[in-house]
N, C-alpha and C positions, 0 to 999 in steps of 0.2 A: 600349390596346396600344402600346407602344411599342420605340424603342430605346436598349442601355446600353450605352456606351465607357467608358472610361479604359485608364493608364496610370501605374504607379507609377515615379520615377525620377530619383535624387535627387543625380544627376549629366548636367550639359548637353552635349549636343554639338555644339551651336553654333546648332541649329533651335531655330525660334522654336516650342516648345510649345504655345502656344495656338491658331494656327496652323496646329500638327496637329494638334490636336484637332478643330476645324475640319474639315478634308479627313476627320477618321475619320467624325464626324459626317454628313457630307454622301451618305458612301456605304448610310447608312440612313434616306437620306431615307422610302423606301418604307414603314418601321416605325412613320413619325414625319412623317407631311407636314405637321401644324397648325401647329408649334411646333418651337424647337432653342434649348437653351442649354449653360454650360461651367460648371464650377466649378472652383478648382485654389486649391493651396494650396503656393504656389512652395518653403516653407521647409522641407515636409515630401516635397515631389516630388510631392505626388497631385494625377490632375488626371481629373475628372467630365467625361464627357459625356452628352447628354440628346439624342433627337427620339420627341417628342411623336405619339401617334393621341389626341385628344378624345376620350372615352367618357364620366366621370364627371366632372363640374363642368371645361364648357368654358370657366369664365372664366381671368384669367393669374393665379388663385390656383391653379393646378394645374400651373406653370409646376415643371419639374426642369431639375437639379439641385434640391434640397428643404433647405433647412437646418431645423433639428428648433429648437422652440420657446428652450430652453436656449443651441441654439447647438452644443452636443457632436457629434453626427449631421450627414451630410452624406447625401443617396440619389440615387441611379439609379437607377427601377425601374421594370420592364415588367412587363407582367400585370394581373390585378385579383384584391381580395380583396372576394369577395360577400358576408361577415359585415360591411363597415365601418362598417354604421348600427349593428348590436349591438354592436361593438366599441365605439363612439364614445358611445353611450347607459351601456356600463357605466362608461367611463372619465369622462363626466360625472356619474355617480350613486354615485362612490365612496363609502364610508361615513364615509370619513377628508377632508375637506374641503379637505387641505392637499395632498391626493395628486390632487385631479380636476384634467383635463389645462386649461389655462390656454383662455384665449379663442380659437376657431375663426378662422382667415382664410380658409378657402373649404370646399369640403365635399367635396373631394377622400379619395379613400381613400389617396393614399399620405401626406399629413398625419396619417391614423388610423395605418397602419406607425409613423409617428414617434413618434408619441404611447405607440404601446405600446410601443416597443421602451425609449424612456425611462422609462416606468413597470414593465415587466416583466423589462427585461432582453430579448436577442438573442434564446437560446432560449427561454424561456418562451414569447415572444411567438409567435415561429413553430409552438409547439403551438397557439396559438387560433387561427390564419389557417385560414381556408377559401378557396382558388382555387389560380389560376393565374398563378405569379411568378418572376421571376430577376432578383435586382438586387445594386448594389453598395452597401454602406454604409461610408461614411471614419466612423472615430470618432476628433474631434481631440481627446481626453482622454487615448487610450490610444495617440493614431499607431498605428491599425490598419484596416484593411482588411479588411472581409469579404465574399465573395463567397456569395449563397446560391441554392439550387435549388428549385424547390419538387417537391412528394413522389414523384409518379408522375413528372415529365418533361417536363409542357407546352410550357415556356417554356425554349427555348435557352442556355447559358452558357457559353461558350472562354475559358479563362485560359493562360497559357506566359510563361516567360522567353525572352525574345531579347535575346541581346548583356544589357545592364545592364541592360534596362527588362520591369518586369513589365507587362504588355499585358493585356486584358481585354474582352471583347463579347458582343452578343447574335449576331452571326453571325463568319466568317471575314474578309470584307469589309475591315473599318476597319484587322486586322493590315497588310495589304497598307498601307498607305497610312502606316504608320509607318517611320521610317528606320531601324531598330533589327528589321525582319524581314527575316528571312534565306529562308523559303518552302521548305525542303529536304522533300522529300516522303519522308514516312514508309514505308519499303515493307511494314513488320509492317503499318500499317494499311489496305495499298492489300492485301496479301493478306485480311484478312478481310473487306473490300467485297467482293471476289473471291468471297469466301463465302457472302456474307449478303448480297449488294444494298444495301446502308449498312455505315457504319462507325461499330460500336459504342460508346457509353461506355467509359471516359475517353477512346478515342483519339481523335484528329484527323487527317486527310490530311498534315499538318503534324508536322514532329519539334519535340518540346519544348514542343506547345500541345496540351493537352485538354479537353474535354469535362467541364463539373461534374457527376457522375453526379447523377441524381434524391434526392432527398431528404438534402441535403449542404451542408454549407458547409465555407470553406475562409478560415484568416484569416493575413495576411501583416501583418509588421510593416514599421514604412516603413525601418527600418536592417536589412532584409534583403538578403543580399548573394544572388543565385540559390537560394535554399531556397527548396522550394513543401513545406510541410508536407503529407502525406496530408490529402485531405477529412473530414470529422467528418461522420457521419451523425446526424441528429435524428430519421428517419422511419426504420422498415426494413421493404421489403416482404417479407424472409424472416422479421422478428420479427412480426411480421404473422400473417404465413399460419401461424408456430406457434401461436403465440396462440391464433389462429381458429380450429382444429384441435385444438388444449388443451381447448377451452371452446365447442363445438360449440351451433347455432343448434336446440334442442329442442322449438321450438313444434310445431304444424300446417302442414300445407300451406297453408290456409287465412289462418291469423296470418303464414305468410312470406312468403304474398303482400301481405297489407295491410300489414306492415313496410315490405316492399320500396317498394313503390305510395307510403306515405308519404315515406320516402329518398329515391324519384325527383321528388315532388313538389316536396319541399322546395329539394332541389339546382337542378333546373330552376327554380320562383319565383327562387332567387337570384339564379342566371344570365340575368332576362328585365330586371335592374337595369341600367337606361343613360338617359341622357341623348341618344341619337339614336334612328335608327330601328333593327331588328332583325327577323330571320327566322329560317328553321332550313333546311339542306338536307335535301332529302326521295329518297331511294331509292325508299323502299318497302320493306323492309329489315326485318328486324323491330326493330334498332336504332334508325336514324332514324325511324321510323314511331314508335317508342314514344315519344324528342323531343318528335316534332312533336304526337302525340295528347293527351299531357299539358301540353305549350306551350295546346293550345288549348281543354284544359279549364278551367285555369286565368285563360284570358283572355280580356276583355271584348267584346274585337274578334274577326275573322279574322285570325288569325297567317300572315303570310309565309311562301311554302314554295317552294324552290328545286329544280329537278332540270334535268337536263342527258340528250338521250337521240341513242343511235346507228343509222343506217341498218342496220346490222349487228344482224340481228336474235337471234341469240345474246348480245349483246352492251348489249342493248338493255334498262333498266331503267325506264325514261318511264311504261309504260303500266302498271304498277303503283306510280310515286309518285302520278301520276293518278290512280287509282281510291282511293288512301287517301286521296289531295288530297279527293277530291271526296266520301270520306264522312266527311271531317272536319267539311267547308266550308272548308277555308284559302285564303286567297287567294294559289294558286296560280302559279307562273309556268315555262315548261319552255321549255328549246332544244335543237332537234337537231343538231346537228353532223356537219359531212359530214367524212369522210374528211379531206379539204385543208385544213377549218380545224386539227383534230386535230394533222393532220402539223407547220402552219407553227408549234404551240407546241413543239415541240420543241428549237430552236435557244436558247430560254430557260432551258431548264431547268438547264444548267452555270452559268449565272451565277444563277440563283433558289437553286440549294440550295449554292452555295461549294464544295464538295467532290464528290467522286462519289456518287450517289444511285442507284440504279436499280430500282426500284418502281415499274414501269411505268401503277400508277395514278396517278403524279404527273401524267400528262397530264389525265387528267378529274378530278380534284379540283381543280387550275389552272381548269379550263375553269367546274367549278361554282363557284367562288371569284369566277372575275372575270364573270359571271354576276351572282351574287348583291349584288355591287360596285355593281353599276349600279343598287341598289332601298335596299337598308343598309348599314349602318356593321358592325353584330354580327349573327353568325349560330352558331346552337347547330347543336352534329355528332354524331353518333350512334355516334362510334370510341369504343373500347374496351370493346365492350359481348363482343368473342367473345374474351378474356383474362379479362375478369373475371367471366362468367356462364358460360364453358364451349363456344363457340361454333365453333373449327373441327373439321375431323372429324379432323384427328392426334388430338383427344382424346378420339377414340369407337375410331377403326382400330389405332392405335399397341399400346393394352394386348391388344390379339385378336391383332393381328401378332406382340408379343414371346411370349406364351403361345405360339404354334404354332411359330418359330422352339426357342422350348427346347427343341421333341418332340426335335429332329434334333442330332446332331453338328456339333461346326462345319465340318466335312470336309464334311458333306454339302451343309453350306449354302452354300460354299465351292463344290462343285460344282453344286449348283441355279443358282446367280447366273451361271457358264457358259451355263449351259444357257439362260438369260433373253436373254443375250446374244447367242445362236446365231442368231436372226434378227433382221433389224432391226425398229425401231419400226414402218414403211410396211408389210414382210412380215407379223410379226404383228397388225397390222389388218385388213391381207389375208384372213389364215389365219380371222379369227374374224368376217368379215361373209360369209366362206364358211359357217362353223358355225352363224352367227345364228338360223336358226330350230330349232334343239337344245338353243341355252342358255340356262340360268336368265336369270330378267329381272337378277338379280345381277351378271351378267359382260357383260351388254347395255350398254358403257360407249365413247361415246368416244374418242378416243383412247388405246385400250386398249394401245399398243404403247408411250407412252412410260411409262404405269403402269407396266407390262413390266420395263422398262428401268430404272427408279427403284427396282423391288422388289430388281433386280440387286444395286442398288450398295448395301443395307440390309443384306441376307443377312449378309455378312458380320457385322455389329455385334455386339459382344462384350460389351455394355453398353445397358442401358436408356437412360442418357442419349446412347449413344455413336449410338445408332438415331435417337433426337431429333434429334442434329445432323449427322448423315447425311441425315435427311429433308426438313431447313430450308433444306441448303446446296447452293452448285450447282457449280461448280466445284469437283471435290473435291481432295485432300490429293494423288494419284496424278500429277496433271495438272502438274505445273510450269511456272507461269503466270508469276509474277514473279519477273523477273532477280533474282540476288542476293541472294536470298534463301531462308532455307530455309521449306518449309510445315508450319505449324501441323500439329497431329493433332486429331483431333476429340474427345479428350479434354482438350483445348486451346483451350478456346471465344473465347478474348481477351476476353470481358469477366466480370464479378465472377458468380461466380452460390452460389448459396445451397446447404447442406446438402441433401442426397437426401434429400424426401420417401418418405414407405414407399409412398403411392398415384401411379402412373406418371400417369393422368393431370391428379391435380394437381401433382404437380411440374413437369410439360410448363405449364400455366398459371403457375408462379412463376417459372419461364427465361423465360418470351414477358414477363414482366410488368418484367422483367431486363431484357432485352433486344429483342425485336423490336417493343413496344411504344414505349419512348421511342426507340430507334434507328431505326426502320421509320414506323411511323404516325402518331406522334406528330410527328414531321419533319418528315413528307410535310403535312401537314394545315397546320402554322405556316409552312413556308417558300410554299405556296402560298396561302394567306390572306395572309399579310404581304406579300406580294410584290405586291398590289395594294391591300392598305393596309383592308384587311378582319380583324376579331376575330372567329378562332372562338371560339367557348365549349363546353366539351366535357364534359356534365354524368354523365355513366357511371362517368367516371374520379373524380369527388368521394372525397378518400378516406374519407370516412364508406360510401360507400357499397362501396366495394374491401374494408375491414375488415370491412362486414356481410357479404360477398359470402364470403369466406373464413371465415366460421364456419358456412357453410352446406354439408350431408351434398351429397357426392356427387350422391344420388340428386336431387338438388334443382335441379342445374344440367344431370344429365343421365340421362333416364329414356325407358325404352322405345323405345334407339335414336333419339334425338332428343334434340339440343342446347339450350342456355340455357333448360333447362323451365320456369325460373321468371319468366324475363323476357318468355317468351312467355303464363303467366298473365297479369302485372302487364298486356298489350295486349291480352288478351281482353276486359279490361274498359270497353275502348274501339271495337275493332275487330272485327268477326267474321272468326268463323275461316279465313273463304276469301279475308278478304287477310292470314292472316296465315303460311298453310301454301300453301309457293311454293319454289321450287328455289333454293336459296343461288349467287347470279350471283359476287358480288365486282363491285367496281371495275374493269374492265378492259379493253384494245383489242387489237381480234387483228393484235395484234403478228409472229403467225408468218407471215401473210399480207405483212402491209407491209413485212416484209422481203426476201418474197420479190419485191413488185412495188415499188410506186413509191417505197419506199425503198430500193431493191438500188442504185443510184447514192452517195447519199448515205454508205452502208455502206460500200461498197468504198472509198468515199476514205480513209474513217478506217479501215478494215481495212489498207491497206498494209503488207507484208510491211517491204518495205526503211524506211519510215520509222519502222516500231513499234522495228526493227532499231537504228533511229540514236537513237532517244529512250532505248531503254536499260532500259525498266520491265517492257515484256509478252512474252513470247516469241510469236512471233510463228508457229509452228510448229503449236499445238492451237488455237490459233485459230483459221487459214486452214483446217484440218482438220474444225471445226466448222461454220466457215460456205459450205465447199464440202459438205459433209452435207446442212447444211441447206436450199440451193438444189435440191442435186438430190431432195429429197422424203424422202430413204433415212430421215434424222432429222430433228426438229424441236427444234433450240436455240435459242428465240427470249429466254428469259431470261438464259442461257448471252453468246449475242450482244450484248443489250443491257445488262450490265454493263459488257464491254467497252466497246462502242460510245458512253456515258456516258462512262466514263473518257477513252478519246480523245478525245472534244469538248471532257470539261471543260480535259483539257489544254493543247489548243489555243486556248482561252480565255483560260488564267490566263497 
């Protein structure tokens, strides 16, 4: 894993370029602590830069910037490609003798990228890669520049023109340290963080820098004057999910579990490819449990297993990574974390993710991150197993919800959502642990008051899709949060999404696979591994295995009221069934609590009325309105708050 700069720019401004290549470099030491180099090619303007994480062939044959055998190709690239020994065996086994790739210097897999990309060509070659990638490639034949993503989203890529110079990275970071950026904050993109807790593909925090969407490249010439052409997709995950739904997975129950079992097999043996040491983090989950069970059937050893657990006992996952730990046999390792350490990673998190973030399990994925830091170099993660097998309950509750919603008028529902409203969240808790012993085990929930209150703000929705992003978002379209600007509508998602599926809840899987995936998790996962110089590998998301995932019936991912049925086969075959049927936790810290106590200090400073007033982005008015609610108990907006309160920190940072 590492990190990739440049900068195209084929007019000086008097700074010495290499120079700043340098200071961009240095700001990704974290991506890249082994190694850092430059490449540039003064006559064309481009200028490469490279920091290194050791994974595969740690000698300085693995050294980037990469020139390609020829000479033509130049790369920067971050990620890995787990096929590189098959790649590299066919390329030696050509049939044509004049075509096998010339003599090996180290046995590095981005040498195999070079090889193929010179024997197959750009695209071609990116059909046969298997992993996790984003790099730049200079081609000095053609003075062009391409920038590529790879398919789902793993691996990070911001590209933008400022002032003359086309700029480029694996994070935000390195722009800053150029003298050609300007840093004007986007407010269309600080509105849908507003929205969504992250800010979606292609946008950036940043006016005039975006986000390479997942499965895209993007190529510049070097006598381009500010044109960024549209991205070109090579992958598409809505051509995908047609397909997959075209030409439907017809076997057994039986055959789609041993498919699957073989897919995950395979994808994992890939991912256990390194040259250091390596683990997996372990929940308990039925995600990461299934990693880690297959990790360690496949291997020779006790495989490494990571969990991180809280005083907070709602909150608390430990004793079920534990009990899979120990009937694995993995050699195990767990930390509890008190409240205090918790709190003190927070202050990291504006400068770890560059932009505003706020997915409040970025604190304990940090926490298992640099955890796991301290035993390995790579560690396999168990994300995106509830996108691509069917895993949260929008896509069990959502299609029940819109059905009963149709019975009614929208007048009615219009006035239902009033009436949702009439008492507060605290009230309506109140009102139903009075009722508790009358009601169904159904309505025995919780926090049933901000349910409540969520169900309010749904009613309304005039659209299937419109209810999906009513449901995902928190700050709504009504609230006018950012100055100056007007709000999106929720038919208005800000980022690309795909053709309306006719089944409601897999199109809700093709938007999350859109968008809350590489935006949301996929983020969260890289910028806290990387930020202590740790390689996840993230073997669910394999898009061999997303395509098989996508031609599979409904009923296969979700049956008798119960989520990702087939993934929880593929772990019966490892696990019995009583670690494997357990209450779906999530990642998370009770944030409503810390806010109300030993963060309420911290909060109020960045809550200030008069300075939100003088910075000019948030109104300062629904804010204070929220989090004077939320102190006095009436409601609970702890997600609500902590977008904000992200935003203010990071601002105060940058």
């Amino acid at each position: 894993m590492c990190g990739v700069v440049g900068f195209l720019n084929q007019k000086s401004n008097g700074s010495d370029p290499a120079q700043i290549l340098e200071s961009m470099c240095q700001t990704l030491h974290h991506r890249g602590p082994n190694d850092r180099g430059q490449w540039f090619d003064q006559d064309s303007g481009i200028h490469l830069g490279h920091t290194r994480l050791s994974i595969i062939d740690l000698s300085p044959m693995g050294h980037q910037p990469m020139v390609s055998h020829s000479g033509r190709y130049v790369i920067s690239y971050n990620g890995e490609i787990y096929n590189f020994a098959a790649l590299k065996e066919e390329l030696d086994n050509h049939p044509d003798t004049s075509k096998r790739a010339p003599e090996w210097r180290g046995h590095s897999d981005t040498e195999v990228i070079l090889n193929c990309i010179e024997q197959w060509g750009l695209e071609k070659a990116l059909q046969r890669f298997i992993g996790m990638f984003a790099f730049a490639l200079w081609d000095r034949q053609e003075r062009t520049l391409h920038l590529v993503r790879d398919r789902i989203g793993i691996k990070p890529l911001y590209y933008g023109w400022q002032n003359d110079t086309f700029i480029f990275g694996s994070e935000l970071k390195p722009f800053k340290k150029h003298p050609s950026f300007n840093g004007e904050i986007d407010r269309e993109a600080l509105q849908l963080y507003m929205l969504y807790a992250f800010i979606p593909p292609p946008h950036s925090i940043y006016q005039d820098i975006s986000k390479l969407p997942p499965g895209h490249l993007i190529s510049i010439k070097a006598t381009s004057t500010k044109q960024t052409p549209d991205p070109v997709p090579y992958w598409s995950a809505e051509q995908i999910a047609q397909e997959g739904l075209s030409n439907p997975f017809s076997g057994s129950d039986q055959e789609a579990i041993e498919e699957l079992d073989q897919l995950l097999r395979d994808s994992i043996r890939l991912r256990m490819i390194a040259d250091v040491p390596l683990g997996a983090f372990l929940s308990g989950g039925i995600d990461s449990s299934t990693v880690a069970a297959i990790m360690q059937a496949v291997s020779s050893s006790p495989v490494k297993t990571f969990s991180i657990g809280f005083e907070e006992k709602d909150y608390n996952e430990a004793e079920y990574a534990q009990a899979v730990a120990r009937h694995l046999n993995t050699d195990h390792t767990e930390l509890y974390v008190t409240p205090g350490q918790a709190r003190d990673v927070i202050p990291k998190m504006p400068t770890l993710y560059d932009e505003p973030f706020s997915d409040s399990s970025q604190i304990p994925t940090f926490l298992v991150s640099e955890l796991t830091q301290r035993y390995v170099k790579v560690s396999l993660s168990g994300d995106g197993g509830d996108e691509v097998f069917g895993g949260y309950n929008r896509y069990l509750m959502s299609p029940k919800l819109w059905r009963r919603m149709n019975l009614f008028p929208a007048a009615l529902r219009e006035a239902g959502s009033l009436i949702c409203t009439a008492l507060s969240p605290s009230q309506w808790d109140a009102l139903f642990r009075i009722m508790e012993p009358v009601l169904p085990a159904t309505l025995k929930h919780s926090n049933i008051g901000d349910k409540i209150h969520k169900l309010a703000e749904v009613l309304p929705a005039q659209s299937r899709r419109e209810l999906f992003f009513l449901m995902i978002t928190h700050w709504n379209k009504k609230e006018k949060l950012v100055m100056n600007h007007a709000n999106p509508t929720t038919s208005s998602p800000g980022f690309p999404v795909a053709s309306e599926l006719e089944n409601y809840s897999q199109d809700m899987m093709l938007l999350d696979l859109l968008g809350y995936l590489p935006g949301d998790i996929l983020t969260k996962v890289d910028r806290a591994s990387m930020g202590v110089s740790l390689e996840a590998r993230i073997p669910l998301v394999d898009h061999r295995v997303v395509e098989f995932a996508w031609r599979l019936p409904l009923h296969m991912k979700i049956r008798h009221g119960k989520s990702k049925w087939l993934l929880r086969q593929v772990l019966r075959r490892y696990i019995p069934d009583s670690l494997i049927e357990r209450p779906k936790m999530g990642f998370s810290i009770p944030l409503h609590q810390w806010l109300r106590g030993p963060l309420r200090d911290w909060a109020e400073d960045l809550l200030d009325a008069n300075r939100m007033r003088e910075e000019g982005y948030l109104n300062p008015e629904p804010v204070q309105k929220k989090w004077q609610e939320h102190l006095s108990g009436k409601f609970s907006w702890p997600h609500h708050l902590w977008a904000v309160l992200m935003f203010q920190s990071w601002l105060r940072q940058k």
